[in-house]
Every structure is written in C-alpha cells, then in structure tokens.
N, C-alpha and C positions, 0 to 999 in steps of 0.2 A: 310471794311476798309483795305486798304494796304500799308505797308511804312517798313526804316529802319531804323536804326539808328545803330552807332555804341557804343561799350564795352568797357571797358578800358581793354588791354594786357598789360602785361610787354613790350614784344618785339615786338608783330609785327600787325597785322588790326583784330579787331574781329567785324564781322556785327551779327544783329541779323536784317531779315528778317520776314517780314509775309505778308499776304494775304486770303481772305476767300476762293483761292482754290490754290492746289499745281501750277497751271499755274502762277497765280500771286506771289504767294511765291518769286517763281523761277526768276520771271522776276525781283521784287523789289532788289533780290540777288547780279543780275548782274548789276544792277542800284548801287547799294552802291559799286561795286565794280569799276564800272566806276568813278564813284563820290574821289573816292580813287586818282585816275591816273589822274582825272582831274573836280576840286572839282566845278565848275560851271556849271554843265550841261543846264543849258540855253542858253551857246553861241556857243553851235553845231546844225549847222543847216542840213537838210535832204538833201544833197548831193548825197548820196550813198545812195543802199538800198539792204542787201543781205538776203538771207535766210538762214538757218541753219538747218541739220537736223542733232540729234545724234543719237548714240545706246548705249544701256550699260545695264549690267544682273541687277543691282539694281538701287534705286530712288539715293543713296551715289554716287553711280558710273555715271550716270544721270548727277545729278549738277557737279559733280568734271569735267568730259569732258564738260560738255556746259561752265563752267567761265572759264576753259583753255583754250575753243577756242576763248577766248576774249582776252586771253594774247597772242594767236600765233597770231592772226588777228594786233592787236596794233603791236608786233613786228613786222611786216611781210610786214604790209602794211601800217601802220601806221593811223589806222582805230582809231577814238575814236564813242560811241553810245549814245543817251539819248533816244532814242524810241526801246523799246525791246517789243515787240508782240508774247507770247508765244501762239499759236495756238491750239498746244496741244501736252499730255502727254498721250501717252497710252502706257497699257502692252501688248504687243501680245506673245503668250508661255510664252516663260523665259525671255524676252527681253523689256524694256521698250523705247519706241521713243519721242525724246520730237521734233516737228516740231516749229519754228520760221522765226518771219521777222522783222529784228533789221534794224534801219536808224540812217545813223549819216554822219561822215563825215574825211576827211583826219587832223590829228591832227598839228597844225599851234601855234605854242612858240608865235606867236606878237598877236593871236587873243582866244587863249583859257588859261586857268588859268592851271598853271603845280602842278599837283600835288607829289605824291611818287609810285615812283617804285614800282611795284609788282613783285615779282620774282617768288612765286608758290602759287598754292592754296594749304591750309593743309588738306589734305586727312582724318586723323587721327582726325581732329576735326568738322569733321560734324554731325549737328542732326539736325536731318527731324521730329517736332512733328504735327502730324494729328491729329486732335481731331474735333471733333463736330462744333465748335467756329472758324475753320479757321484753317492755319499752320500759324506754326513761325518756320522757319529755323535761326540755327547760324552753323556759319562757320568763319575760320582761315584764313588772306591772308599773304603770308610770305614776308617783306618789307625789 
C-alpha cells in the first residue's frame, strides 16, 4: 500500500508519506508535494517527460535534493508532475543515487487547479522510518 496524506502544522505543509519500499516512499513524497502546488493532479497530462538523476551522502539529503528539484523545475520552467517513477535508490560507497522519470506537463492557471506556494522544503524536519512493514516518511514544506 502506498499514499499520503497531510498533518496539521501551525505554519506551514506537513505530509506524511509511505510506501512498501523507499522507492515508493519517496515517489508518494513528491506527489503530495505536487498536490500542494496544485491540488488536482488528474488534469495534468503527460506532455513532457524528464528524468532525474540525484546524489547525496544520506537518505535526508536524498529526498531534500530530489523535492527541491521539483521547486527549481516548477520555477524555472514551469513544469507541474502527477507521474513520478522512482527507478531506483542505490548506495554506491558513501553516496546514495536515486534515478527517476517524472511526466507531467507545462503549468496553465485556465486548465489546472492553483494551489499554494512552496517556498522551501524543511530540511530540519525530515524522517525516513524503515521498518519491516514498509517506510513512512514525513516532511516539512515551508509555504
């Protein structure tokens, strides 16, 4: 089983994530994080189709660069996603790679539902729990 749902914060988005492996985890992640920015993901259609590939010394450091590159992609290019296909997560030495291939499509105000601003993801508040049973990540989005 995989999904998210969000937390109540005072201030700002808290998702709680999960999936029966960190791949999924990770992907549902960045689905509630899109979901945030634009709360219908059913009327983005597969226009586009990029891949992604990150690096980073931890699993913390991992997800904090892959959902930032969802806010420099939205800023940048004005990408929104509803298909995230994480491929895979591996440690090589000290360095973990998460390869993916996310489809979505250029974000359009008369045809997609506007959600809220993201301004960062909160570093400070991430946990990654692995257990037997699946992960559940939660995480912070600063709005």
């Amino acid at each position: 089983m995989k999904g998210f749902r969000y937390i109540d914060h005072t201030a700002d988005v808290q998702s709680l994530s999960w999936g029966r492996t960190l791949e999924e985890a990770f992907s549902q992640c960045a689905l509630s994080l899109m979901t945030v920015i634009s709360p219908n993901l059913e009327k983005i259609s597969h226009k586009v189709q990029k891949s992604l590939k990150i690096k980073a010394e931890d699993k913390e450091a991992l997800l904090f660069d892959f959902l930032s590159e969802f806010l420099f992609i939205f800023d940048v290019e004005g990408l929104v996603f509803n298909e995230i296909d994480i491929e895979s997560i591996t440690k090589i030495n000290n360095e973990y790679e998460l390869e993916a291939i996310v489809r979505g499509e250029e974000f359009d105000k008369k045809k997609h539902d506007v959600g809220t601003e993201v301004k960062a993801i909160t570093y400070s508040f991430i946990n990654i729990d692995e257990s037997t049973g699946g992960v559940k990540i939660k995480i912070v989005f600063d709005i």
